[in-house]
VOPA-93882 format. One record per residue (C-alpha): residue number from 1; y, z, x. Coordinates in steps of 0.001 Angstrom, whole numbers, padded with zeros to 6 digits, always signed. Example, Ala and Ser with C-alpha at 12.3 -4.5 7.8 and 13.67 -1.06 7.14 Angstrom:
% residues 2
(pt 1 (-004500 +007800 +012300));
(pt 2 (-001060 +007140 +013670));
//
This chain:
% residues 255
(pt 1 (+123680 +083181 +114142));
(pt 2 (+123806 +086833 +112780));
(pt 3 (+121298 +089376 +113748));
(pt 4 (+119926 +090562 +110658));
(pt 5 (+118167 +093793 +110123));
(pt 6 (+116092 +092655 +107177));
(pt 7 (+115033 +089178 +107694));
(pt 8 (+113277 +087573 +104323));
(pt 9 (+111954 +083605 +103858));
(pt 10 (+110458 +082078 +101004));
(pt 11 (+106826 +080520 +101124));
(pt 12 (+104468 +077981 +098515));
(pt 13 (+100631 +078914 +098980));
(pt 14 (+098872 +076013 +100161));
(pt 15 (+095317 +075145 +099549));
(pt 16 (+094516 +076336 +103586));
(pt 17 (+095587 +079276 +103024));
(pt 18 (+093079 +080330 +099872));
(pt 19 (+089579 +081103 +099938));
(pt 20 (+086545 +079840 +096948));
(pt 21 (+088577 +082002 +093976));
(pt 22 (+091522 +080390 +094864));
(pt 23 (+093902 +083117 +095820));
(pt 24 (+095319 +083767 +099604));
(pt 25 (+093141 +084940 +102201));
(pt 26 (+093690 +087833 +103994));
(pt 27 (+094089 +085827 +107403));
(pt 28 (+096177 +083715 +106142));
(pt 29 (+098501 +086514 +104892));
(pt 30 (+098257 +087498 +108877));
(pt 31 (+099183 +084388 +109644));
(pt 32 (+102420 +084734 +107293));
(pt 33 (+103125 +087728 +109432));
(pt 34 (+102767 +086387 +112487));
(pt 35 (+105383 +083308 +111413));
(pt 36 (+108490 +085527 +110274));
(pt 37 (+107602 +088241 +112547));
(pt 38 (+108733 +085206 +115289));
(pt 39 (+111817 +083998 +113335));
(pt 40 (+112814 +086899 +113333));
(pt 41 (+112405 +088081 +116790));
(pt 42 (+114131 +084991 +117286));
(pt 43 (+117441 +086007 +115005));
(pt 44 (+117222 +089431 +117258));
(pt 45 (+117807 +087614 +120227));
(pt 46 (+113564 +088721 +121019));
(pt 47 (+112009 +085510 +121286));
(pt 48 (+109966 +083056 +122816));
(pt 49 (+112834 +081974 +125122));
(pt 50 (+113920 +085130 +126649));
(pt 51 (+109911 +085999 +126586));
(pt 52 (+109061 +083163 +128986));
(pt 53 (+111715 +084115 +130952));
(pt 54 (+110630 +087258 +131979));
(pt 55 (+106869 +086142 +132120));
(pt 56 (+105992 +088361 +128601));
(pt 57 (+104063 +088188 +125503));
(pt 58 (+104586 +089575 +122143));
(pt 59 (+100924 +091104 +121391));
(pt 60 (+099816 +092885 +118009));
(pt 61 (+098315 +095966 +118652));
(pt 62 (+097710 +097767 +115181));
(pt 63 (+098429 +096908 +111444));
(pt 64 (+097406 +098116 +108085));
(pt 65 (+098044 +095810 +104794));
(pt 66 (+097417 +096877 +101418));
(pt 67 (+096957 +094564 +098843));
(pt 68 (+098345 +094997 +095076));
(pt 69 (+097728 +091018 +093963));
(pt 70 (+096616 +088246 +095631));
(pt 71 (+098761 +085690 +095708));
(pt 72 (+097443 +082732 +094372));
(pt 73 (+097505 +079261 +095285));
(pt 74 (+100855 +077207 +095183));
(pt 75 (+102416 +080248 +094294));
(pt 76 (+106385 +080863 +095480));
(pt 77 (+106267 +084344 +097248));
(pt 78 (+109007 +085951 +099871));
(pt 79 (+108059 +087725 +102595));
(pt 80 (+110644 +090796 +104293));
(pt 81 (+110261 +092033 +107409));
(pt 82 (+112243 +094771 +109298));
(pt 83 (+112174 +096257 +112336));
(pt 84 (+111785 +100418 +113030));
(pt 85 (+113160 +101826 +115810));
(pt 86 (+111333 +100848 +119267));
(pt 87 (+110076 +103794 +121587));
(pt 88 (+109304 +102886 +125092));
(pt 89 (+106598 +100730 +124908));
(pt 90 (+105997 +099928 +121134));
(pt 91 (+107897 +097627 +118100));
(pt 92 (+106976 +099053 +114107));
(pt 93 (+108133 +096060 +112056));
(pt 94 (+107392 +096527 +108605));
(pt 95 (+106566 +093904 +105615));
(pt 96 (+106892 +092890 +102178));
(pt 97 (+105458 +090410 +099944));
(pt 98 (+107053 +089596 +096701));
(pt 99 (+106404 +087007 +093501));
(pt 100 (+108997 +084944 +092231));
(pt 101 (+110182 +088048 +089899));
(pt 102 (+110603 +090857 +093001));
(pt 103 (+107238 +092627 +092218));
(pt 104 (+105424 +093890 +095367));
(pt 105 (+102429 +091697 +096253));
(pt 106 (+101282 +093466 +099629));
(pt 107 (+102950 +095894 +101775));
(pt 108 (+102292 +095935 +105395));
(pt 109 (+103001 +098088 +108460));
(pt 110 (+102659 +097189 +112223));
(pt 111 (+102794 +097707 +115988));
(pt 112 (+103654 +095195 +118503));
(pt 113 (+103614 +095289 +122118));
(pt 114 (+105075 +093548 +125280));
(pt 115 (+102740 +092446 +127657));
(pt 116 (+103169 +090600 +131119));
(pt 117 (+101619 +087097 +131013));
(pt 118 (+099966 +087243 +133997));
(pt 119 (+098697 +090935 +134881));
(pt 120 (+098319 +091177 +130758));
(pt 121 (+099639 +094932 +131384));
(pt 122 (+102209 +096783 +129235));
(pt 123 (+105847 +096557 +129826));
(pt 124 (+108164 +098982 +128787));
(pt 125 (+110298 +097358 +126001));
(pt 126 (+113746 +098598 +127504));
(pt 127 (+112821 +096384 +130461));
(pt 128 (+113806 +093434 +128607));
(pt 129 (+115517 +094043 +125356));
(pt 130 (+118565 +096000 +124799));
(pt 131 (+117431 +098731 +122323));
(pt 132 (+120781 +098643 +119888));
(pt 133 (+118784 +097280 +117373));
(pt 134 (+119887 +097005 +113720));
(pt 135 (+117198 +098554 +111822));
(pt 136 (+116298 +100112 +108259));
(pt 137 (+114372 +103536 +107734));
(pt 138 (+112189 +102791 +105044));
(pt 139 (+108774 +102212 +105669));
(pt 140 (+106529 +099404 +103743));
(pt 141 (+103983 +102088 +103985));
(pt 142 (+104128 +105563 +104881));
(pt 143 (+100981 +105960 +107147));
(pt 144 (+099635 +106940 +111193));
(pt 145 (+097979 +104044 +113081));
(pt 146 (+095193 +104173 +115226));
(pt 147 (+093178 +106954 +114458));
(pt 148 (+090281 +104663 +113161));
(pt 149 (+086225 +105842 +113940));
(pt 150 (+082916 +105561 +112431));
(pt 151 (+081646 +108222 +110491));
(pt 152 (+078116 +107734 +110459));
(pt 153 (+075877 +104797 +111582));
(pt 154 (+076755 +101359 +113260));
(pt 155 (+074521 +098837 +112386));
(pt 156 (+074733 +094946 +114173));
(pt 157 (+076127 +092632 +111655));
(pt 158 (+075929 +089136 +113516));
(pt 159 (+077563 +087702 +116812));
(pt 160 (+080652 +085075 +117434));
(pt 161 (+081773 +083391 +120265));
(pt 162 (+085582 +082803 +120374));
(pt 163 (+086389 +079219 +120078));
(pt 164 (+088864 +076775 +120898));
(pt 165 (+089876 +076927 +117564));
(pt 166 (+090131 +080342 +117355));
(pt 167 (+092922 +080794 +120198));
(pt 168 (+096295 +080259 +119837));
(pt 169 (+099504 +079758 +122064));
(pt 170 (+098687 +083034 +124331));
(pt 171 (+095528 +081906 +125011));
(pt 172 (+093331 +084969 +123251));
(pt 173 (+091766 +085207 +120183));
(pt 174 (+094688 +084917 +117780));
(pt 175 (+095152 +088707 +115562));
(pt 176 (+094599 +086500 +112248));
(pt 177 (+091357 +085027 +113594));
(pt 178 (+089773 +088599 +114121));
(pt 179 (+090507 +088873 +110531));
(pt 180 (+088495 +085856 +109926));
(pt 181 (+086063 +087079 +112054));
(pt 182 (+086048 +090448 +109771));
(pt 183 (+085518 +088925 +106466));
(pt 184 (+082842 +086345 +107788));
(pt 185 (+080736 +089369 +108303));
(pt 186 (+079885 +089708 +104616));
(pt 187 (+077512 +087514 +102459));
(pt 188 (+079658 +085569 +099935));
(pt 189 (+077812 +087556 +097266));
(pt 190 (+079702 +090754 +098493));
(pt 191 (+082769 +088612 +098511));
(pt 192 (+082349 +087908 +094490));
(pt 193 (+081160 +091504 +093786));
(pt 194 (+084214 +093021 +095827));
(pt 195 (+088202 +092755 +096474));
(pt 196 (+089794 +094044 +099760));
(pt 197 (+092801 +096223 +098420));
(pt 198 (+093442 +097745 +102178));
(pt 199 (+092734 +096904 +105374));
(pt 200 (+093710 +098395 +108937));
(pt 201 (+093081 +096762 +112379));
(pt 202 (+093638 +098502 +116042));
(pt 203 (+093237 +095644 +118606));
(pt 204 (+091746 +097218 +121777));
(pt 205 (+091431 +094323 +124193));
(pt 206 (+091996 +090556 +124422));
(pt 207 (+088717 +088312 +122882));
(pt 208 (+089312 +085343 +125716));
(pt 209 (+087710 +082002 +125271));
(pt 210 (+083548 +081817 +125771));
(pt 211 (+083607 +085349 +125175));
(pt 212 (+080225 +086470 +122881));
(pt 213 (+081705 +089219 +120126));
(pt 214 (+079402 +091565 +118458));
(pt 215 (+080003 +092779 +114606));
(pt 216 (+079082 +096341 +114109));
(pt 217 (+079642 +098090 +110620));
(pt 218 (+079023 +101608 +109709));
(pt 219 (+078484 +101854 +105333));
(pt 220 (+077871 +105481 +105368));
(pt 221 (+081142 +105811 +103308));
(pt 222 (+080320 +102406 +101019));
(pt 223 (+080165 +105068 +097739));
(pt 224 (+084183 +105665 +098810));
(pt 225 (+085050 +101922 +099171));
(pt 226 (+085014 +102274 +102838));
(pt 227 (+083609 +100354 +105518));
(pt 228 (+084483 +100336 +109532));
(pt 229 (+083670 +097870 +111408));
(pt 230 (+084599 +097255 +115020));
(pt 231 (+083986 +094543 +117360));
(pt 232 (+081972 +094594 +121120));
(pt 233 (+081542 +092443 +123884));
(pt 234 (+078081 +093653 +124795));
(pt 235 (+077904 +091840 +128135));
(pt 236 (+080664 +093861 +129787));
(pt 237 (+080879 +096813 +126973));
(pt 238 (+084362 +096422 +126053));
(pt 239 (+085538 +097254 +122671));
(pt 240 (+087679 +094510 +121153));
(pt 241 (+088877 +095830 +117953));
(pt 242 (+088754 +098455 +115538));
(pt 243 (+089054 +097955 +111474));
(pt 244 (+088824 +099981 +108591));
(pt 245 (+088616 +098164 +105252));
(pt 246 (+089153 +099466 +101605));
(pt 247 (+087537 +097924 +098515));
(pt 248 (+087284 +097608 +094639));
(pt 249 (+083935 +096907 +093005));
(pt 250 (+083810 +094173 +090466));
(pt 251 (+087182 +093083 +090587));
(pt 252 (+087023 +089404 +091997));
(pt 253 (+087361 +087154 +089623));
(pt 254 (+089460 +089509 +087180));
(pt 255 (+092863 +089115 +088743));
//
């Protein structure tokens, strides 16, 4: 099969993947990701196979999408992804989601990692993938990573304990479930009053099974459509995630 550097596949919205309005949840966007992201790494010769066989994982360690429509359900959409060019220890693939006419949907921007499935400690990417890669210079979204903090206040939102159904084939909390996790931290009322047009993530450390995750959120700049939020596990004091989330007022049901 040919490598490709731009790697696209067509998808119908099905009714798991929408929320009460009927239009696509954010996780489930993730989760759209996470899929192609695979095939693709697959086409690159950067999959599961030659992961298991040097005892690695593929691990999402930041991402920012922003949201111009959601799609809706059974809606025909394409997704793109592309790689940027790796640096030692970090893979930027970039994403697009399109409508049936070529309109942009969402644009996304991420960085993966390469972890060893045992120790659960970086690897440099050169130690197992030839970097020769085919790749493409534009970016989804022209944007830094990682520089997420509150600005003011952090107040407790509610706790979660990470589930069997909330792992996935790695055996941590799976990156679409922390999403999940995000947007279960507002009232549904909040959900009809407001739209999330952006959100950015920086995954600190692996949420294991049994593991007991506190919600913080910080409103102090709610009058800007922003909220941070980031996620503790209070009995050992490690930070699990980071996320900064942009919103519209009063734009729910419009679209």
């Amino acid at each position: 099969m040919e490598a490709l550097a731009l790697y696209k596949k067509r998808y119908k919205v099905q009714v798991r993947d929408i929320d009460f309005t009927g239009k696509m949840k954010l996780s489930s966007l993730f989760l759209y990701f996470q899929d192609i992201a695979g095939i693709h790494a697959e086409n690159l010769g950067m999959g599961r196979a030659l992961m298991e066989k040097n005892n690695s994982l593929w691990v999402l360690a930041r991402a920012r999408v922003d949201i111009l429509r959601y799609p809706k359900w059974k809606e025909e959409i394409t997704i793109e992804t592309w790689p940027q060019e790796p640096n030692r220890l970090e893979f930027m693939r970039d994403f697009y989601v399109k409508d049936s006419s070529g309109n942009i949907l969402a644009k996304a921007v991420s960085v993966w990692v390469v972890i060893d499935e045992k120790t659960r400690r970086l690897k440099r990417a050169e130690s197992i993938f030839p970097m020769h890669l085919s790749t493409i210079k534009e970016r989804a979204i022209d944007c830094k990573l990682g520089r997420l903090k509150p600005e003011g206040k952090l107040n407790k939102v509610y706790k979660r304990k990470v589930r069997y159904s909330d792992i996935d084939i790695n055996e941590h909390l799976n990156n679409a479930k922390y999403v999940d996790f995000i947007m279960d931290a507002f009232t549904i009322e909040e959900h009809k009053k407001h739209l999330v047009r952006s959100i950015e993530i920086n995954y600190s450390k692996e949420a294991l099974p049994g593991e007991d995750i506190s919600f913080y959120t910080d409103r102090s700049q709610v009058d800007d459509n922003i909220i941070y939020m980031e996620g503790i596990n209070e009995a050992n004091g490690e930070l699990k995630f980071k996320a900064q989330i942009i919103f519209e007022k009063n734009r729910l049901m419009e679209e």
